[in-house]
C-alpha positions, 0 to 999 in steps of 0.5 A, spaced: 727 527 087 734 527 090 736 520 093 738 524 100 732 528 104 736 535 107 733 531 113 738 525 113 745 529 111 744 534 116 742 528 122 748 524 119 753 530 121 750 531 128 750 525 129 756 523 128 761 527 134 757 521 138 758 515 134 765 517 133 765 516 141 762 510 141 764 506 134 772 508 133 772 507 125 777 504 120 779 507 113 775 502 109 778 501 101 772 502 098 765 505 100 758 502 095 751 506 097 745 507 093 748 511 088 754 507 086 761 505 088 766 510 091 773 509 092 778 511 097 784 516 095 789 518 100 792 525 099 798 526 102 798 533 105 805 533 110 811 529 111 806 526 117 799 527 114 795 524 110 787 524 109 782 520 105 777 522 101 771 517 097 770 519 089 765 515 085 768 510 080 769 510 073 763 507 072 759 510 077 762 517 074 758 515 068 752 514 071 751 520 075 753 524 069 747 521 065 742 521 070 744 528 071 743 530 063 737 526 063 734 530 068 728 526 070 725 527 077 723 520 076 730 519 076 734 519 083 741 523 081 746 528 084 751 533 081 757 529 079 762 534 080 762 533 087 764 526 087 770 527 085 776 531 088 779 537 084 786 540 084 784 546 088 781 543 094 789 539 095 792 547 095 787 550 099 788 545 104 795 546 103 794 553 105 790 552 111 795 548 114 800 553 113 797 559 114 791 559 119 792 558 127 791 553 129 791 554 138 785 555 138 779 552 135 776 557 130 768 556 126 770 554 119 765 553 113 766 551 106 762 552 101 761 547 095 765 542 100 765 536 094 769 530 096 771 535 103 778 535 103 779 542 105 773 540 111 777 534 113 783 538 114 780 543 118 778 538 123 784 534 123 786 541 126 779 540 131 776 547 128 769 546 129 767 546 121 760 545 118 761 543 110 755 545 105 753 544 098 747 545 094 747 537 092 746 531 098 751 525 095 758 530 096 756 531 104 755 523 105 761 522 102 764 526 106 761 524 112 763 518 111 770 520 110 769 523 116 767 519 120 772 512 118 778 517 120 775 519 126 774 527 124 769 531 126 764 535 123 757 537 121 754 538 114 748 542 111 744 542 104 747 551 102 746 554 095 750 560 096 746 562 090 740 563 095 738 568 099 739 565 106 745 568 110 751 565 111 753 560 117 756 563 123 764 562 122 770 565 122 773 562 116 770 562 109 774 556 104 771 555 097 774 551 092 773 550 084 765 552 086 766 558 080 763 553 075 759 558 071 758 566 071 752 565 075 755 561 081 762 567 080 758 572 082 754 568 089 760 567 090 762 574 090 757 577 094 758 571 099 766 573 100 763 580 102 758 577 106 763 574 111 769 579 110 764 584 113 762 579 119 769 579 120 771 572 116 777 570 113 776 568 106 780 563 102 778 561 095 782 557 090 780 556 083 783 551 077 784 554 071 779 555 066 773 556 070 768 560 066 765 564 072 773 566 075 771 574 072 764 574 074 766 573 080 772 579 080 767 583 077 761 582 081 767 583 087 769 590 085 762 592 084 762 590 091 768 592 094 768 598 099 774 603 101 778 600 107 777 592 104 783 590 101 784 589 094 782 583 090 788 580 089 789 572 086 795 569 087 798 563 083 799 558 087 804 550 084 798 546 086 797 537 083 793 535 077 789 529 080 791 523 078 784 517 075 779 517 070 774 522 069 767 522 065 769 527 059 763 531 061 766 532 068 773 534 066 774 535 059 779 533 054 785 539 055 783 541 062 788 542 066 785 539 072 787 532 071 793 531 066 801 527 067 806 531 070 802 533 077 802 540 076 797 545 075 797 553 077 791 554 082 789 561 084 788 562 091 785 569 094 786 570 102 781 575 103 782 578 111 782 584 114 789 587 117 791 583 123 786 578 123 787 572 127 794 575 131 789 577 136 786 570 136 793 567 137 795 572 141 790 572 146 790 563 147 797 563 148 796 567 153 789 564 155 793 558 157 800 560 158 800 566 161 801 562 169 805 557 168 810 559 162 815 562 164 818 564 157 812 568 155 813 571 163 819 572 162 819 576 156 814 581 159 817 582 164 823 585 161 820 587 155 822 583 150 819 586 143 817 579 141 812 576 137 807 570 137 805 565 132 801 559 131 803 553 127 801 546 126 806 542 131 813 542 127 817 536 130 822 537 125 826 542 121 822 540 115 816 541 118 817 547 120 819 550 114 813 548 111 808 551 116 812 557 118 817 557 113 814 565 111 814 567 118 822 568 116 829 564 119 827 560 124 833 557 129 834 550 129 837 547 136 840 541 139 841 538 146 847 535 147 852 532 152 859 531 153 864 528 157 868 533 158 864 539 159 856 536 161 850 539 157 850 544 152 844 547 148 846 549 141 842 554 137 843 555 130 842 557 123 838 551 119 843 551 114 849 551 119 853 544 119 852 542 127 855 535 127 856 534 134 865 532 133 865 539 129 862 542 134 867 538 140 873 540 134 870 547 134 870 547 142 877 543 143 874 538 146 875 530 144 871 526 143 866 530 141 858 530 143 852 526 143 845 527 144 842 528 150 837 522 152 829 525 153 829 525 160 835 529 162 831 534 157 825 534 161 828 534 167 833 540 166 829 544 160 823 542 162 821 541 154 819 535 150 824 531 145 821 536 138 820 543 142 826 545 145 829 552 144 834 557 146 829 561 150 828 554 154 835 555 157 830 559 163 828 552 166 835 550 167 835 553 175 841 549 177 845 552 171 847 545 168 846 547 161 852 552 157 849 556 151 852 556 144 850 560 139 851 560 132 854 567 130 851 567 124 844 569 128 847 575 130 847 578 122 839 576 121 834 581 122 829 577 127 830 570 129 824 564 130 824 559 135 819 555 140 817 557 147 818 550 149 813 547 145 812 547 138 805 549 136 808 556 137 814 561 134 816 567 137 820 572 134 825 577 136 831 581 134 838 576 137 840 582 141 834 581 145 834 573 145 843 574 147 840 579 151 834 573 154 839 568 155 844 573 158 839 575 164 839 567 166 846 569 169 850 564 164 854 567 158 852 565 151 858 562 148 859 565 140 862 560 135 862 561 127 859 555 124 861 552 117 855 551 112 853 544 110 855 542 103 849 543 098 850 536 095 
């Protein structure tokens, strides 16, 4: 009989919002349960984050194998593919972070969650998230994970090969769970099954899956007119480093290997336009009153789009989470002694050097970043959030706007409005356009390129 009931996963995951509340936990090193020994793996996902996971240890692999090929009921045992994490979880998570909105809590569940990579990352962006698998050793891994990094989410026992109809979500993930033809083709019914709730589907699987093709075959069976086409796109993801039983990884998989590299097949399944409402309707849920830059661009209609992205504090980030939306400004807030305050809104790539841009103006002496506090009091932004459509908060008119001439060949161009979770584009003309209604001139200045090194 299995070790854990359906009963004690699924109180551990409701249970676990009120012990977080009360017993903040810390990440512990190693993890020992009735099954084994299980150790934990940080997985760097961003330049700022990194989650943890448990996987079985070596010798723990070894007897979770065993049992399972023994297959005794007199024996307890669990599936021990998902005690330890599998390279398309690290994609997957990789794109969620980059491709989901993130303002406002979305329902996602995963299938097959194993060691919850995927899962871990979807709270860490607090969407409401419900991990399954068919084994109960994974969801208390992950619960555990969960619970000493102070994440949030429920877990439940889901064969996707039964009848039972999905969980409610709004976003479908599943990650190298295409093991065998079988699991292929339930995966496939489950793809259609939420694409017609109006889910979004993300599955990513690692080379050599046997149930891959079922999977595309079952899927164009059931594909109907108007659902896209099934398209995988091969995506550069990372071996996993560590041991792993030959008969959970094989000699020549290309999961785990030296190099870190490994092509992972992403399909991003969803109907046209989904989610830009979502983000739509929470930005204006929540600014609509107290933004004036989205006030402002209505009110002088202003062709703009919104976008949301994990909170972008440098240029790198932003790229990473943004990158596809297009060319995004990067800004400065700075001051001189000669002239006062000046915001400096400028392509990535230009060489914004403060004495560059004092040579540039005629000035000696140059610039220097303006401190914090004058930024909030005259732009009223944050350090991290500011842009040019931020120049509006400046009443006093304190501020003198320079603009990298180089925007002015781009198509449309991406900036914070005032914080930086969100992206708005335009065409420049309407952003020159926008500062210009300010009753301030916006200063034109020919930027050299940095020098590649």
């Amino acid at each position: 009989m299995p070790r854990l009931s359906s009963l004690s996963s699924l109180s551990l995951g409701l249970l676990l919002p009120l012990f977080l509340l009360f017993f903040p936990q810390t990440q512990v090193d190693s993890l020992n349960l009735p099954s084994g020994h299980y150790t934990a793996t940080p997985i760097p996902l961003t330049p700022t984050l990194t989650l943890s996971i448990y996987e079985a240890s070596p010798l723990t692999q070894n007897t979770l194998v065993e049992t399972a090929i023994a297959g005794s009921p007199d024996l307890p045992h669990d599936d021990p593919y998902g005690c330890v994490l599998w390279p398309a979880s690290y994609t997957i998570s990789k794109h969620f972070i980059s491709k989901i909105p993130h303002a406002l809590p979305l329902k996602i569940l995963e299938l097959g969650s194993g060691t919850g990579l995927a899962s871990l990352t979807a709270s860490h962006y607090n969407h409401t998230v419900l991990s399954t698998d068919y084994s109960p050793l994974p969801l208390d891994l992950l619960s555990h994970s969960a619970i000493s990094q102070n994440l949030n989410l429920d877990t439940k026992l889901f064969d996707i090969t039964s009848r039972e109809p999905l969980p409610s979500h709004d976003v479908l993930i599943a990650a190298d769970v295409m093991y065998e033809p079988k699991t292929g083709r339930a995966l496939a019914e489950r793809v259609v099954e939420s694409y017609k709730n109006n889910g979004r589907v993300i599955v990513g699987d690692s080379p050599g899956r046997m149930g891959r093709p079922a999977f595309l075959e079952r899927l164009e069976e059931l594909r109907e007119g108007g659902m896209p086409e099934v398209v995988f796109r091969e995506v550069e993801g990372r071996t996993v480093e560590g041991y792993r039983d030959e008969m959970i990884c094989g000699k020549g998989s290309g999961s785990v290997g030296v190099g870190g590299k490994v092509e992972v097949a992403v399909l991003d399944w969803y109907k046209p336009g989904w989610g830009e409402e979502v983000v739509e309707e929470k930005y204006e849920e929540e600014e609509e009153e107290s933004n004036v830059i989205l006030n402002k661009l209505k009110s002088m209609k202003i062709d703009h789009t919104v976008h949301s992205h994990p909170p972008a504090f440098t240029s790198a980030e932003l790229e990473e989470y943004a990158g596809s939306l297009g060319r995004h400004t990067k800004n400065l807030f700075a001051v001189s002694k000669k002239i006062g305050l000046v915001l400096v809104c400028a392509r990535a790539e230009a060489d914004t050097n403060f004495k560059g841009l004092g040579t540039k103006m005629g000035i000696k002496g140059g610039f220097s970043m303006a401190k914090e506090e004058v930024l909030e009091r005259v732009l009223n932004v944050k350090k991290g959030s500011v842009g040019p459509m931020s120049i509006v908060n400046d009443s006093e008119k304190e501020v003198r706007f320079i603009l990298d001439a180089g925007i002015m060949d781009l198509e449309r161009v991406f900036s914070h409005p005032g914080r930086n979770d969100f992206s708005v584009g335009m065409k420049p003309e309407d952003l020159v356009k926008y500062v210009e209604s300010t009753g301030r001139s916006v200063e034109l200045i020919d930027f050299d390129m940095k020098k590649k090194e």
